[in-house]
C-alpha positions in Angstrom: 17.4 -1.4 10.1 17.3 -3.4 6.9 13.6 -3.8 5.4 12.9 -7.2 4.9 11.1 -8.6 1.7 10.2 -12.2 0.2 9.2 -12.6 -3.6 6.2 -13.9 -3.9 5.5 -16.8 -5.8 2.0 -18.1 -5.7 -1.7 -16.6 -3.8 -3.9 -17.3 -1.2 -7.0 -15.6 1.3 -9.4 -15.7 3.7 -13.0 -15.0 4.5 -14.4 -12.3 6.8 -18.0 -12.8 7.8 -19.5 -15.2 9.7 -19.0 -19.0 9.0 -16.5 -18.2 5.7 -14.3 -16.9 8.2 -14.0 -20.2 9.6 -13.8 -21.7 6.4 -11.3 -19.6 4.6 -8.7 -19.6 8.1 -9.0 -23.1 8.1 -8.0 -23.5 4.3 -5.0 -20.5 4.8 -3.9 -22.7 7.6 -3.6 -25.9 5.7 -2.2 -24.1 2.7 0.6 -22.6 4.7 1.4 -26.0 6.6 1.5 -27.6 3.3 4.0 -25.1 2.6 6.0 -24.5 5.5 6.6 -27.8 6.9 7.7 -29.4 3.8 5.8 -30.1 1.0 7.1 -28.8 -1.3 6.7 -5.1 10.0 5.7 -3.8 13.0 5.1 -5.3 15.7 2.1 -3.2 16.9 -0.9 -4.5 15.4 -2.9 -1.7 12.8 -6.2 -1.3 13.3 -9.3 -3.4 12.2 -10.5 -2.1 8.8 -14.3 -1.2 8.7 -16.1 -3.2 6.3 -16.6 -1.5 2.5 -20.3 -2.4 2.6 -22.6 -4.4 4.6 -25.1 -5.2 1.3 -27.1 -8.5 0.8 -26.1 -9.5 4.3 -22.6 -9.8 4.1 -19.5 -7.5 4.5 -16.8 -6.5 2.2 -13.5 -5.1 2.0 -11.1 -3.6 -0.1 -8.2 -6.4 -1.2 -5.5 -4.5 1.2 -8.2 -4.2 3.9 -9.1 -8.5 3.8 -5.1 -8.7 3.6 -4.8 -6.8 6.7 -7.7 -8.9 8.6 -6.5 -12.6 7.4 -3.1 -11.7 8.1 -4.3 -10.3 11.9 -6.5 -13.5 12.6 -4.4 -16.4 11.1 -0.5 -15.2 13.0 -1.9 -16.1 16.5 -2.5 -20.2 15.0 0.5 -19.6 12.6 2.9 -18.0 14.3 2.1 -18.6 18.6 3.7 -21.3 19.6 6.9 -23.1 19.3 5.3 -26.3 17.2 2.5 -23.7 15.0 2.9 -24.3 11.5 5.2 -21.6 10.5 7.7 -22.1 13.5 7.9 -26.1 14.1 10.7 -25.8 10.7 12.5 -22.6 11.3 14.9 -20.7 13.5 12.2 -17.9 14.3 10.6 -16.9 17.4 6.5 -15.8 17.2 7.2 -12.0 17.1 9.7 -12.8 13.8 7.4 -15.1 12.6 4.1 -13.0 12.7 7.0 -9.8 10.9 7.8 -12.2 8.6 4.2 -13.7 7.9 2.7 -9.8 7.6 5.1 -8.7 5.2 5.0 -11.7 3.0 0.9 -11.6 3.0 1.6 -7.9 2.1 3.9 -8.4 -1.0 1.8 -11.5 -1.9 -1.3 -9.7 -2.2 0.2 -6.5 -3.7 1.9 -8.6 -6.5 -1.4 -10.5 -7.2 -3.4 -7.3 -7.2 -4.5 -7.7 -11.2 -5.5 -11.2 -10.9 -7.7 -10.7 -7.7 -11.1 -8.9 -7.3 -10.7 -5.5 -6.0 -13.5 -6.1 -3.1 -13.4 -9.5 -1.4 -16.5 -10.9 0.5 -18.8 -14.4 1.7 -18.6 -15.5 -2.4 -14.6 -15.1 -3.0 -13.0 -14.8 0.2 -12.1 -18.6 0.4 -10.8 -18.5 -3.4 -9.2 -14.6 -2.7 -7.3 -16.0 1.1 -5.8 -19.3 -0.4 -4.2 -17.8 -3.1 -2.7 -15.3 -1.2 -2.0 -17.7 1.9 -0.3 -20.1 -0.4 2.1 -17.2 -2.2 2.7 -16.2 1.7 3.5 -19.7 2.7 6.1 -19.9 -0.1 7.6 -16.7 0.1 8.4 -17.1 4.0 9.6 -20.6 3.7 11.7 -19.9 0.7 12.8 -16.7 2.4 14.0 -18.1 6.1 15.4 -21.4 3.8 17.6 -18.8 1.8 18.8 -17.3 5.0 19.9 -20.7 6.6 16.7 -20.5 9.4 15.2 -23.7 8.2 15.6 -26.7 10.6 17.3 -29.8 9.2 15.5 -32.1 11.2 14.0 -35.1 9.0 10.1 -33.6 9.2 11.4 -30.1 7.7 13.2 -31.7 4.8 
């Protein structure tokens, strides 16, 4: 089986805890849409990570560990049905899409990794998930586009 990859181009993130969660799925979700739609790994899912801390009230996790938990809580609204953001523009169905989506949040994050913190919590996890969301959103679009899987329909243009 051929690996697949994207390059990643830009960053994006999401929060964790509480009412950033909200907040930070909400802003990878427009960032991606933004993306995918035009302007412009396996398919078992890995465990939840355990939080790095649970100081001052909120949690924390290692860079990988937040990339892991946006990635698992954003496919289901990106990737689940026919008209979700990352679909309505490209010849994928949601188990490709959420393959595709994971390994482009991976790579994204991974070639970030010196410009974001190392431990993400309730103060950069909005900041940390849209840069990485964004690179995502970029690298799948330009990714399915280069394979001929985006939709030539006058809303995908």
């Amino acid at each position: 089986m051929r690996e697949r990859t994207f390059a990643p181009t830009r960053a994006a993130a999401r929060a964790t805890s509480g009412h950033m969660t909200i907040r930070a799925i909400l802003a990878i979700l427009f960032s991606i849409s933004l993306v995918a739609c035009g302007a412009s790994r396996s398919s078992e899912p890995a465990p939840a990570p355990a939080p790095a801390s649970t100081s001052s009230g909120g949690e924390s996790y290692s860079l990988a560990d937040f990339t892991v938990l946006t990635t698992q809580e954003a496919t289901p609204a990106l990737c689940g049905a026919p008209d979700a953001a990352l679909r309505a523009c490209f010849q994928v169905d949601a188990a490709q899409c959420g393959e595709l989506f994971g390994i482009a949040m991976t790579q994204c994050a991974h070639a970030m990794e010196a410009q974001l913190p190392a431990v993400v919590d309730a103060s950069n996890s909005e900041a940390v998930g849209t840069q990485i969301a964004e690179c995502a959103g970029q690298a799948y679009a330009q990714g399915l586009a280069q394979q001929g899987m985006r939709l030539a329909t006058p809303g995908c243009q």
